[in-house]
N, CA, C and O atoms as a printed pandas DataFrame, in Angstrom:
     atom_number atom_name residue_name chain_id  residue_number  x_coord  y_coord  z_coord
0              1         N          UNK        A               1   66.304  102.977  119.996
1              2        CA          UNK        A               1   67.676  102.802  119.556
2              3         C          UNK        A               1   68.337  104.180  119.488
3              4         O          UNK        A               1   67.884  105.282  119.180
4              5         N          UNK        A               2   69.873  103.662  119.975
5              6        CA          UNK        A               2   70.300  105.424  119.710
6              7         C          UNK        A               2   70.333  105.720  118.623
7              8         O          UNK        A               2   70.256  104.832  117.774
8              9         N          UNK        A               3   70.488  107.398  118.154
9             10        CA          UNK        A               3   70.673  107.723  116.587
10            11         C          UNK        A               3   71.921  107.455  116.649
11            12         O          UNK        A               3   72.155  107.365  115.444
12            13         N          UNK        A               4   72.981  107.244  117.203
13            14        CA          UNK        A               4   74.491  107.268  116.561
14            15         C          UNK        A               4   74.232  105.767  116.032
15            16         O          UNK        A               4   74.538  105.582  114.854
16            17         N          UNK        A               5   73.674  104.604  116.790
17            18        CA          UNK        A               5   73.807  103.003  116.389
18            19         C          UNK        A               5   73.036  103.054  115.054
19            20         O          UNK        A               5   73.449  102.419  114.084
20            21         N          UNK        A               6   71.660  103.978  114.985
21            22        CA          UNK        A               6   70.997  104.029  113.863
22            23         C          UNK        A               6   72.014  104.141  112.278
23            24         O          UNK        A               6   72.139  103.603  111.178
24            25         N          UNK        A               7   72.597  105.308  113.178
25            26        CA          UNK        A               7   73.290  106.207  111.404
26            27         C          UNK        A               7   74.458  104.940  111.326
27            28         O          UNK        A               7   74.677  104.556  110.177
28            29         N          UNK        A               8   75.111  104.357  112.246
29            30        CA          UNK        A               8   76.200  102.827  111.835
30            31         C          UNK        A               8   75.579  102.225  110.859
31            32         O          UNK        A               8   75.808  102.264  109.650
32            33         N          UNK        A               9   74.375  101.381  111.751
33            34        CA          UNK        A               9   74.035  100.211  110.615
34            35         C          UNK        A               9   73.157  100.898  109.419
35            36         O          UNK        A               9   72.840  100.197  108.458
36            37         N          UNK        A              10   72.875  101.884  109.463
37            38        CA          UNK        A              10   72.060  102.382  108.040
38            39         C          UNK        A              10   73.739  102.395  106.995
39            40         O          UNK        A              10   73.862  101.776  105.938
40            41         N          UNK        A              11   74.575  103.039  107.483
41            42        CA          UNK        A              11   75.724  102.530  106.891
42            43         C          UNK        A              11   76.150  101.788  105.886
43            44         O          UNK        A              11   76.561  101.747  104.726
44            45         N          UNK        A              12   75.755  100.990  107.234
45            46        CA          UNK        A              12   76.753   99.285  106.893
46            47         C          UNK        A              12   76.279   98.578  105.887
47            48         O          UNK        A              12   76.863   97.865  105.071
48            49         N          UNK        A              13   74.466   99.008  106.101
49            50        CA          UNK        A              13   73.373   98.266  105.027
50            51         C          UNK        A              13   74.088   98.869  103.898
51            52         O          UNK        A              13   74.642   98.068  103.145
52            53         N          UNK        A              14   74.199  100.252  103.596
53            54        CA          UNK        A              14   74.697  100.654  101.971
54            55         C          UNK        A              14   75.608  100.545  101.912
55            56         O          UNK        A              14   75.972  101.242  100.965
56            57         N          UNK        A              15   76.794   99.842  102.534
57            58        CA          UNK        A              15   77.728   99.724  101.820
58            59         C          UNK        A              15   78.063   98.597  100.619
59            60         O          UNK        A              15   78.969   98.692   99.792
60            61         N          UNK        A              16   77.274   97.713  100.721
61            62        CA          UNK        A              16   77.506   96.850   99.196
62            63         C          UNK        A              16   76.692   97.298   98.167
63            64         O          UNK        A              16   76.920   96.758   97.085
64            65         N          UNK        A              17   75.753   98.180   98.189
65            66        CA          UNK        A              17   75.072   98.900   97.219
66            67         C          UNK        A              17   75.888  100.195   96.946
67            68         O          UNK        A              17   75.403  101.061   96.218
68            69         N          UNK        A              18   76.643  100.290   97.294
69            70        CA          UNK        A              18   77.777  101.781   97.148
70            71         C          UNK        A              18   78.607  101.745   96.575
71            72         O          UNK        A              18   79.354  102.686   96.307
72            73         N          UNK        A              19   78.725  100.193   96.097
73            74        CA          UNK        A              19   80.365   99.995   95.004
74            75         C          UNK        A              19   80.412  100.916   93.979
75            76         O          UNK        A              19   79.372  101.256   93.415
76            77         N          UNK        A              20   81.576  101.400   93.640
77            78        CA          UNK        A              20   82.343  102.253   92.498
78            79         C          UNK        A              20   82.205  101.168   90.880
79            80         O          UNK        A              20   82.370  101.384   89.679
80            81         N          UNK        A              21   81.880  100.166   91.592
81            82        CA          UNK        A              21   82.331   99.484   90.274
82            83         C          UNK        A              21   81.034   98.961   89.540
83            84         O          UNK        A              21   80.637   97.796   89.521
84            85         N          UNK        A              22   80.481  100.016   88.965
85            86        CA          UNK        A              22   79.578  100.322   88.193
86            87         C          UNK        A              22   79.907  100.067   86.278
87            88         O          UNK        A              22   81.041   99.762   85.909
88            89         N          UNK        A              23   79.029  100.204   85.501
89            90        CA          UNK        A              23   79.033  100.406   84.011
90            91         C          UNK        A              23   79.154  101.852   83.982
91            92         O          UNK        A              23   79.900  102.328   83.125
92            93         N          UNK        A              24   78.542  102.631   84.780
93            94        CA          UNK        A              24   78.466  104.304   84.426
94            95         C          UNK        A              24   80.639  104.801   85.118
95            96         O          UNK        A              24   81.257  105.809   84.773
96            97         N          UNK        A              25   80.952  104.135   85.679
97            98        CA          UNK        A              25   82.293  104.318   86.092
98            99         C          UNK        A              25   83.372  104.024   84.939
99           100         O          UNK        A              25   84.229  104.747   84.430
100          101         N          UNK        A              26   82.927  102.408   84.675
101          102        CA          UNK        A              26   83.498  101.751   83.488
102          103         C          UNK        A              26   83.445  102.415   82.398
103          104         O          UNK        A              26   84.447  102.275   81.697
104          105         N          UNK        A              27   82.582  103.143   81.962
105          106        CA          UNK        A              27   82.922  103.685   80.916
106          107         C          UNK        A              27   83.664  104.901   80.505
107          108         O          UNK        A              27   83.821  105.430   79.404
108          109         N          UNK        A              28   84.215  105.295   82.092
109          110        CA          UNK        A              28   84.591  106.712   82.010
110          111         C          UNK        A              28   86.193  106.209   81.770
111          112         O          UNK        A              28   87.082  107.010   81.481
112          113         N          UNK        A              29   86.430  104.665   81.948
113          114        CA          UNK        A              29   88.080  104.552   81.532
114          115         C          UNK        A              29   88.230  104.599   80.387
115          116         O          UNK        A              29   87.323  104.214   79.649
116          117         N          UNK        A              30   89.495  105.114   79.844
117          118        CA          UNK        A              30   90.263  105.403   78.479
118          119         C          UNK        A              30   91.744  104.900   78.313
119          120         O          UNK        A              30   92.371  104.566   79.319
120          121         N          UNK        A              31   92.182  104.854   77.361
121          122        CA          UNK        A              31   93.356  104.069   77.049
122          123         C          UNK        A              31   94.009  105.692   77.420
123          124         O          UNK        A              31   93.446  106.714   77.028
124          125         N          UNK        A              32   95.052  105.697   78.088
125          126        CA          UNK        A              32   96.224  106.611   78.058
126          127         C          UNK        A              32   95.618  106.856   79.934
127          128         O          UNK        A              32   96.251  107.636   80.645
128          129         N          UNK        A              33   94.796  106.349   80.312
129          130        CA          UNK        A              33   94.786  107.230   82.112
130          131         C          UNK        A              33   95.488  106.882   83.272
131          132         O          UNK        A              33   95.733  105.743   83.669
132          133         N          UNK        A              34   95.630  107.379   83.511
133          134        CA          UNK        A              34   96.461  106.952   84.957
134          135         C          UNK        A              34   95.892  105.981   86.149
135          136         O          UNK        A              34   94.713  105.917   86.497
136          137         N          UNK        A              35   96.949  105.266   86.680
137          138        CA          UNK        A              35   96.681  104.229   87.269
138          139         C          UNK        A              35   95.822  104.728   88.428
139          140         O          UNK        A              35   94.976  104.068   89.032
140          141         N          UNK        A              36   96.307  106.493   88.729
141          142        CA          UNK        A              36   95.490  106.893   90.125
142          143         C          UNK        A              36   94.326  107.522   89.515
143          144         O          UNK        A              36   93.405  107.654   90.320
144          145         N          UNK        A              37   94.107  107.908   88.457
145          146        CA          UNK        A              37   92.773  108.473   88.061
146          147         C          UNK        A              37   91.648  107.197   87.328
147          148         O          UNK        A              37   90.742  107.351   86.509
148          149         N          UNK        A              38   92.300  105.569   88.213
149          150        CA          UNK        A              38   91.256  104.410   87.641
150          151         C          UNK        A              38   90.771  104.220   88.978
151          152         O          UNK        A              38   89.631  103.866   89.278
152          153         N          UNK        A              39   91.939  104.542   89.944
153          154        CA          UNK        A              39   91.649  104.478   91.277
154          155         C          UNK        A              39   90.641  105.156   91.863
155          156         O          UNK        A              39   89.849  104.595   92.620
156          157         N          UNK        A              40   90.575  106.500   91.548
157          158        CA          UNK        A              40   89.759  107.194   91.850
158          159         C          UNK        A              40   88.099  107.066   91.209
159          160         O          UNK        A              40   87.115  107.621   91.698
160          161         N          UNK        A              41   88.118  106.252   90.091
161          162        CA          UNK        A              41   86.865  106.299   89.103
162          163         C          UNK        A              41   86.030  104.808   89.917
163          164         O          UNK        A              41   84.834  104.818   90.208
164          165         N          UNK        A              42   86.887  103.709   90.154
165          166        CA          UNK        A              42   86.650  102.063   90.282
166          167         C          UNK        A              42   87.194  102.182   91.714
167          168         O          UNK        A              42   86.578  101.230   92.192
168          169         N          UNK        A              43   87.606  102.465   92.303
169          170        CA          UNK        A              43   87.947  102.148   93.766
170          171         C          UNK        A              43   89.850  101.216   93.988
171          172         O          UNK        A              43   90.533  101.185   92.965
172          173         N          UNK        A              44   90.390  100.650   95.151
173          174        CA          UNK        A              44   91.155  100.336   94.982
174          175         C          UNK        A              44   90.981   99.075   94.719
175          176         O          UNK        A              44   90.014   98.487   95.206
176          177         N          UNK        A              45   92.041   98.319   93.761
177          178        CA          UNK        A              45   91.942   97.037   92.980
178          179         C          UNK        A              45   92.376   95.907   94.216
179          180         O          UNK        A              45   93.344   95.990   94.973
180          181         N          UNK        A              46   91.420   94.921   94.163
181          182        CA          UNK        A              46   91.654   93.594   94.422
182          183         C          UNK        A              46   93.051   93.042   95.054
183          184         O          UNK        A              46   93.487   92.743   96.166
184          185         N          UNK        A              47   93.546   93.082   93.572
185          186        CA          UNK        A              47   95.017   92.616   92.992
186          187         C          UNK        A              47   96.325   93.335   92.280
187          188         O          UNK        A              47   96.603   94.272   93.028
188          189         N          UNK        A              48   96.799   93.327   91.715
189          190        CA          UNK        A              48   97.848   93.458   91.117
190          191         C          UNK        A              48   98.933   92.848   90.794
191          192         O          UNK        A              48   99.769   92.574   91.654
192          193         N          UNK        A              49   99.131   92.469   89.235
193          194        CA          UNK        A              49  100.536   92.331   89.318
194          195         C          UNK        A              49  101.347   92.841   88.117
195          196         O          UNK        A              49  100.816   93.306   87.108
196          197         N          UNK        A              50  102.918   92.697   88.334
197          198        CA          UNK        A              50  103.899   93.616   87.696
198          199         C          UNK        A              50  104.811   92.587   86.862
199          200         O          UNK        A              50  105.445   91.682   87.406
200          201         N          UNK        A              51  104.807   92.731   86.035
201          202        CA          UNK        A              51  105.833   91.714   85.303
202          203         C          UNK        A              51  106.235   93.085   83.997
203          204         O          UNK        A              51  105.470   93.839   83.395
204          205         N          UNK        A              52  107.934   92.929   83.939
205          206        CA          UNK        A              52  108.701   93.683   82.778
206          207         C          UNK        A              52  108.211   94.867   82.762
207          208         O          UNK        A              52  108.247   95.166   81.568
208          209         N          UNK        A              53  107.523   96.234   83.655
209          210        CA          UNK        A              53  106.941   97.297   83.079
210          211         C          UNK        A              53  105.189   97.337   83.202
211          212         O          UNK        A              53  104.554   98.262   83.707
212          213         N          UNK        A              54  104.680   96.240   82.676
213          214        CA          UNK        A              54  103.247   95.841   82.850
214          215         C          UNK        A              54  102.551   95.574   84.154
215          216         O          UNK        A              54  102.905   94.783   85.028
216          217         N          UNK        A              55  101.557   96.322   84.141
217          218        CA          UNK        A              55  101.285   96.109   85.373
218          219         C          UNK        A              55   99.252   95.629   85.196
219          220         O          UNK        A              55   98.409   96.286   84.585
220          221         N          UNK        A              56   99.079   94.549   85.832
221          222        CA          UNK        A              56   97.814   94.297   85.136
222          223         C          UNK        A              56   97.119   94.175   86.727
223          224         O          UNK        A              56   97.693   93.551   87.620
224          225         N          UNK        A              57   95.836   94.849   86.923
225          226        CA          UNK        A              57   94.888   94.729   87.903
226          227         C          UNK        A              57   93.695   94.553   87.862
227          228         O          UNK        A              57   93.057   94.893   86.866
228          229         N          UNK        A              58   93.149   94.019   88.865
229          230        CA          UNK        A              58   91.908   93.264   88.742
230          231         C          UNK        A              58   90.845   93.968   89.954
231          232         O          UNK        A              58   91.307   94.301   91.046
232          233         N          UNK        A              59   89.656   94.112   89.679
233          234        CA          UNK        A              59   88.357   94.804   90.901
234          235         C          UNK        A              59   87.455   94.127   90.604
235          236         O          UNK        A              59   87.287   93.855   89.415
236          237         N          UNK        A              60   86.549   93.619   91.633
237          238        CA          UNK        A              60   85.499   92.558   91.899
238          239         C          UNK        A              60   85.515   91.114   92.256
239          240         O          UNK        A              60   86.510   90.597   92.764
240          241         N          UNK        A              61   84.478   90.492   92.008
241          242        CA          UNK        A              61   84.871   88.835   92.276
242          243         C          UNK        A              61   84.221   88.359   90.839
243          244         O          UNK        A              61   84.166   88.967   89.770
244          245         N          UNK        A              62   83.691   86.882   91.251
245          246        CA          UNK        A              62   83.820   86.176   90.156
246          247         C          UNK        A              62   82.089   86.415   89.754
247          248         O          UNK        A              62   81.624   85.491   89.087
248          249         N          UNK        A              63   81.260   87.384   90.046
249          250        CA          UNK        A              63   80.240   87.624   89.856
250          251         C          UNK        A              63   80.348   89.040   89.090
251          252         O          UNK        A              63   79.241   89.490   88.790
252          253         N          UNK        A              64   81.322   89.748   88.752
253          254        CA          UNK        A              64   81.154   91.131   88.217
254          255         C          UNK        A              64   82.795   91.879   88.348
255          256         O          UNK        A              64   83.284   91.517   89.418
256          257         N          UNK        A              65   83.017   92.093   88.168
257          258        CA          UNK        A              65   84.895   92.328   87.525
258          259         C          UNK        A              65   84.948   93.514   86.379
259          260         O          UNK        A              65   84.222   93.902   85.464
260          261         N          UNK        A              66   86.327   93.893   86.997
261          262        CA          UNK        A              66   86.945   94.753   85.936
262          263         C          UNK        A              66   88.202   94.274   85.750
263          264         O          UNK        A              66   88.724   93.572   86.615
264          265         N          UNK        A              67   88.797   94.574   84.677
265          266        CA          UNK        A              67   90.322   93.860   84.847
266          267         C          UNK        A              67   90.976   95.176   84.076
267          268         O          UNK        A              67   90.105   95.865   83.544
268          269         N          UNK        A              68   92.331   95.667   83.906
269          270        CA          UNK        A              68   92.984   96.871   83.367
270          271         C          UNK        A              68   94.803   96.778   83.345
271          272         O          UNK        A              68   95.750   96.768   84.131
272          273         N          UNK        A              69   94.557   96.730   82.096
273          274        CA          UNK        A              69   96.757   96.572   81.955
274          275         C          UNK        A              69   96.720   97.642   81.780
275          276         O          UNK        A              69   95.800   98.142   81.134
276          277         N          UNK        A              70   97.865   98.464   82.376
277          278        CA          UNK        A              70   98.982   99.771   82.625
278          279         C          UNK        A              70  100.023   99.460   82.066
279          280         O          UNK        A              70  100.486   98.358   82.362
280          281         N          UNK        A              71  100.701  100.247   81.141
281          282        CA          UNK        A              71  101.938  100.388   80.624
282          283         C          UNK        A              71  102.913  101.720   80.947
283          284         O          UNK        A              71  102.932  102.606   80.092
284          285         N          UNK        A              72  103.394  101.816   81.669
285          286        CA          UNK        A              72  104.191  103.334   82.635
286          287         C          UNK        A              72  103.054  103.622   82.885
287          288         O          UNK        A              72  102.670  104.693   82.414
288          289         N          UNK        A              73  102.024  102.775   83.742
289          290        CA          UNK        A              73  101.493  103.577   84.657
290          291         C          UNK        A              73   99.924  104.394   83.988
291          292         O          UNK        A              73   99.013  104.933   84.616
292          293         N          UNK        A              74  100.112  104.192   82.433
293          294        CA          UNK        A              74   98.939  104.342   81.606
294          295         C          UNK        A              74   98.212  103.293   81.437
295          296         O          UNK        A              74   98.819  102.224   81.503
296          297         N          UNK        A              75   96.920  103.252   81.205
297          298        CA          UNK        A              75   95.756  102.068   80.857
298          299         C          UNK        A              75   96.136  101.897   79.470
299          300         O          UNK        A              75   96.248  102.890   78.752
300          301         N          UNK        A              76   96.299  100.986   79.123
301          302        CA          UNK        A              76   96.455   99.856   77.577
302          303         C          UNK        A              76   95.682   99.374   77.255
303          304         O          UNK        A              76   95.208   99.720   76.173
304          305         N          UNK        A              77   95.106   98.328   77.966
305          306        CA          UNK        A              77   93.561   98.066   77.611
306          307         C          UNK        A              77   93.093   97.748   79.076
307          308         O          UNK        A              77   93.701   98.033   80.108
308          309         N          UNK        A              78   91.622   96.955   78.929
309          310        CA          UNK        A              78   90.468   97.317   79.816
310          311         C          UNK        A              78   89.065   96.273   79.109
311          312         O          UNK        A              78   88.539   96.285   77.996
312          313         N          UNK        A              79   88.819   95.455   80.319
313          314        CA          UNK        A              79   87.688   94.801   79.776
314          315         C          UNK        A              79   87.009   94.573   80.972
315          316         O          UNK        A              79   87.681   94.282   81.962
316          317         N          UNK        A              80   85.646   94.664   81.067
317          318        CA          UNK        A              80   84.844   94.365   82.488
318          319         C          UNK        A              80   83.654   92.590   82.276
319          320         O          UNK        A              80   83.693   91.882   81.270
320          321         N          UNK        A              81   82.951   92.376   83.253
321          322        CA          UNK        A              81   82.117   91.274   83.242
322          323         C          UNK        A              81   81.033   91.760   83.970
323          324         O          UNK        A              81   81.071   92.403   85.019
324          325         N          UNK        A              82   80.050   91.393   83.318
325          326        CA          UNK        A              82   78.877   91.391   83.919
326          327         C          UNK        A              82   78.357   92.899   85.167
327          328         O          UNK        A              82   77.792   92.949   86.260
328          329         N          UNK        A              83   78.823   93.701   84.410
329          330        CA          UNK        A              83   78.518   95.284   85.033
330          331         C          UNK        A              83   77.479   95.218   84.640
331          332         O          UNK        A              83   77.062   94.544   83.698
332          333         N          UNK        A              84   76.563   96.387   85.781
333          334        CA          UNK        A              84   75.066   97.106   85.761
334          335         C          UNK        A              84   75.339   98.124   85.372
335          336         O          UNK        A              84   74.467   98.979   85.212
């Protein structure tokens, strides 16, 4: 096999073992952080949505989740499921 096809699928294999969305990540969120410094900690969110100012987002599926309300753009609160 070539090494370039090698180094792909060795890849591809870690990429669902590579998620950001860890307990050791989760705990690094705090009430007052920025929406791009959750981004950077958890990866980009799922979802989003915006109602009056609030902005509430969601990362993972229905096996392991984070969820996080922003108020201007700051974290308000923050609750996860079933993190390692």
């Amino acid at each position: 096999m070539k090494p370039l096809a090698l180094l792909v699928m060795s890849l591809l294999l870690c990429l669902p073992g590579c998620s950001k969305l860890t307990m050791e990540h989760y705990n690094q969120i705090s009430v007052g952080m920025t929406y791009e410094k959750v981004v950077q900690l958890i990866g980009k969110p799922e979802k989003c949505s915006d109602v009056m100012g609030l902005r509430s987002c969601s990362w993972g599926d229905q096996s392991r989740s984070v969820q996080v309300s922003f108020a201007g753009d700051k974290v308000l609160l923050f609750v996860s499921s079933n993190l390692k």
